[in-house]
C-alpha positions in Angstrom: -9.8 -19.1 -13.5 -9.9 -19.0 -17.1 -7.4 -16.3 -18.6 -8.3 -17.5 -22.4 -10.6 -14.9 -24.3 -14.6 -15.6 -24.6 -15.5 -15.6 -28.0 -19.5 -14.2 -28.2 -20.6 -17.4 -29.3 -19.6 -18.7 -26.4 -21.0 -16.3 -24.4 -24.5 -16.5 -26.1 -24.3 -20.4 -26.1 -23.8 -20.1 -21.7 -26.5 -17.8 -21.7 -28.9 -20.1 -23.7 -28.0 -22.6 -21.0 -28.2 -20.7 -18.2 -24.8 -20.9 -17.3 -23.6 -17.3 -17.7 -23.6 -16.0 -14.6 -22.3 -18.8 -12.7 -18.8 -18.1 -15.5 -19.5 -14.1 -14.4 -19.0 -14.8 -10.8 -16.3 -17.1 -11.3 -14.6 -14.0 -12.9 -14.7 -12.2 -10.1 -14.8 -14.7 -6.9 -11.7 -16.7 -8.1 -11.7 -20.5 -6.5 -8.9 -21.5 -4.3 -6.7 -24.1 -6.0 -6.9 -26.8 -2.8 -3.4 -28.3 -4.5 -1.5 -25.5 -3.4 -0.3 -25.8 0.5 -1.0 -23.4 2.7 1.4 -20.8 4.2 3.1 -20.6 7.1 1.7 -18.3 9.4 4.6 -15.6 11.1 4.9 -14.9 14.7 3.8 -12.0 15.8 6.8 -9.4 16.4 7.3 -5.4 17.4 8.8 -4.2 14.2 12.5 -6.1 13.9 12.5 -7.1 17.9 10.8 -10.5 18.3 8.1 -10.6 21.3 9.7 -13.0 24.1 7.4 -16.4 24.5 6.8 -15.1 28.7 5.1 -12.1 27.5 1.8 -11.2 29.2 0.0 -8.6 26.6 -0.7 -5.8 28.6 2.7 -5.7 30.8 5.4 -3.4 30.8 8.6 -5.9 29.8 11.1 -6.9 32.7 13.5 -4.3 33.3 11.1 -1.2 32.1 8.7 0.6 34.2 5.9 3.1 33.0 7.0 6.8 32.7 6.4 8.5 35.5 3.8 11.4 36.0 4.3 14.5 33.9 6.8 17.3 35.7 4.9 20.5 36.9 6.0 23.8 36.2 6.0 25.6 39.6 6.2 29.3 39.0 5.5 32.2 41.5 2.2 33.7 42.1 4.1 37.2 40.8 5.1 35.7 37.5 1.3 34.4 37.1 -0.3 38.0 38.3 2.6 39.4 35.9 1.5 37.9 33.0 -2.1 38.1 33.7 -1.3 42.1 33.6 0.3 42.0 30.5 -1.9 40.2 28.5 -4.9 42.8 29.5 -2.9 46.1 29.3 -1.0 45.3 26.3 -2.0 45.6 22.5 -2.2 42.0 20.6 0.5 41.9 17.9 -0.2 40.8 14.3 2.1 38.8 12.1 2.0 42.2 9.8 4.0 44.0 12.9 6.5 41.4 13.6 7.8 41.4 10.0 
Protein backbone atom coordinates (compact mmCIF):
# COMPACT_ATOMS: atom_id res chain seq x y z
CA UNK A 1 0.00 0.00 0.00
CA UNK A 2 1.09 3.38 -0.89
CA UNK A 3 1.18 5.73 2.35
CA UNK A 4 2.84 8.77 0.02
CA UNK A 5 0.29 11.60 -0.75
CA UNK A 6 -1.50 11.79 -4.40
CA UNK A 7 -0.86 14.90 -5.94
CA UNK A 8 -4.14 15.78 -8.39
CA UNK A 9 -2.13 15.44 -11.32
CA UNK A 10 -1.67 12.26 -10.58
CA UNK A 11 -4.95 11.47 -9.86
CA UNK A 12 -6.18 13.08 -13.19
CA UNK A 13 -3.36 11.45 -15.19
CA UNK A 14 -4.79 7.53 -13.68
CA UNK A 15 -8.10 8.64 -14.50
CA UNK A 16 -7.10 9.57 -18.16
CA UNK A 17 -5.78 6.05 -18.17
CA UNK A 18 -8.24 4.28 -16.67
CA UNK A 19 -6.37 3.28 -13.87
CA UNK A 20 -8.15 5.08 -10.99
CA UNK A 21 -10.12 2.84 -9.64
CA UNK A 22 -8.03 -0.08 -9.64
CA UNK A 23 -5.44 2.57 -7.15
CA UNK A 24 -9.08 3.32 -5.19
CA UNK A 25 -9.64 -0.26 -4.36
CA UNK A 26 -6.15 -0.91 -3.66
CA UNK A 27 -6.79 1.81 -0.88
CA UNK A 28 -9.16 0.01 0.66
CA UNK A 29 -8.54 -3.89 -0.11
CA UNK A 30 -4.81 -3.83 1.01
CA UNK A 31 -2.66 -6.82 -0.75
CA UNK A 32 -1.05 -9.34 1.50
CA UNK A 33 2.73 -8.97 1.37
CA UNK A 34 3.45 -13.00 0.47
CA UNK A 35 7.16 -12.19 2.05
CA UNK A 36 5.89 -12.08 5.35
CA UNK A 37 5.46 -15.77 7.01
CA UNK A 38 2.54 -16.72 8.31
CA UNK A 39 1.61 -17.08 12.01
CA UNK A 40 1.45 -19.72 14.17
CA UNK A 41 -1.87 -20.75 14.81
CA UNK A 42 -2.70 -21.26 19.00
CA UNK A 43 -4.25 -24.24 20.45
CA UNK A 44 -7.38 -24.03 21.40
CA UNK A 45 -7.70 -23.60 25.38
CA UNK A 46 -10.62 -22.81 28.23
CA UNK A 47 -9.44 -19.47 29.35
CA UNK A 48 -5.82 -20.11 31.24
CA UNK A 49 -6.46 -24.14 31.63
CA UNK A 50 -5.18 -25.92 28.42
CA UNK A 51 -7.75 -28.56 26.89
CA UNK A 52 -6.04 -32.14 27.48
CA UNK A 53 -5.19 -33.90 23.92
CA UNK A 54 -7.95 -37.09 24.99
CA UNK A 55 -10.73 -34.73 25.03
CA UNK A 56 -13.88 -35.77 23.30
CA UNK A 57 -15.92 -32.24 22.71
CA UNK A 58 -19.13 -32.85 24.17
CA UNK A 59 -17.83 -34.95 27.46
CA UNK A 60 -17.98 -34.02 30.87
CA UNK A 61 -13.93 -34.35 31.85
CA UNK A 62 -12.66 -37.41 33.96
CA UNK A 63 -13.31 -37.05 37.45
CA UNK A 64 -16.55 -34.53 36.92
CA UNK A 65 -20.07 -35.59 36.54
CA UNK A 66 -23.08 -33.36 35.35
CA UNK A 67 -24.98 -31.62 38.29
CA UNK A 68 -27.53 -33.41 39.34
CA UNK A 69 -31.44 -32.56 38.99
CA UNK A 70 -32.50 -29.33 40.63
CA UNK A 71 -33.74 -29.89 44.63
CA UNK A 72 -37.58 -29.58 45.16
CA UNK A 73 -38.99 -27.62 47.68
CA UNK A 74 -41.51 -29.97 49.45
CA UNK A 75 -43.83 -27.86 51.55
CA UNK A 76 -47.22 -28.88 53.14
CA UNK A 77 -50.48 -28.68 51.52
CA UNK A 78 -51.40 -26.12 54.67
CA UNK A 79 -48.62 -23.73 53.87
CA UNK A 80 -49.76 -23.80 50.06
CA UNK A 81 -53.75 -23.30 51.03
CA UNK A 82 -52.19 -20.70 53.55
CA UNK A 83 -50.72 -18.66 51.21
CA UNK A 84 -53.29 -19.03 48.60
CA UNK A 85 -55.64 -17.30 51.37
CA UNK A 86 -53.45 -14.60 51.93
CA UNK A 87 -52.83 -13.52 48.68
CA UNK A 88 -56.77 -13.16 48.00
CA UNK A 89 -57.92 -11.67 51.35
CA UNK A 90 -55.13 -9.35 51.81
CA UNK A 91 -54.61 -5.81 50.28
CA UNK A 92 -51.43 -5.54 47.70
CA UNK A 93 -48.80 -3.25 49.21
CA UNK A 94 -47.21 -0.38 47.22
CA UNK A 95 -43.62 0.71 47.40
CA UNK A 96 -45.25 4.19 48.73
CA UNK A 97 -46.43 2.07 52.03
CA UNK A 98 -43.40 0.25 52.73
CA UNK A 99 -41.31 3.53 52.99
Amino acid sequence: MNDQPVHRDDITAMHKQGDLKSYMRSLIHPTKNPATPSKRKRKPSWGAIPIPTDHKPGTWPSGTQPPGPALERHLPPEAWADAIRRYRTEPPTTDEETK
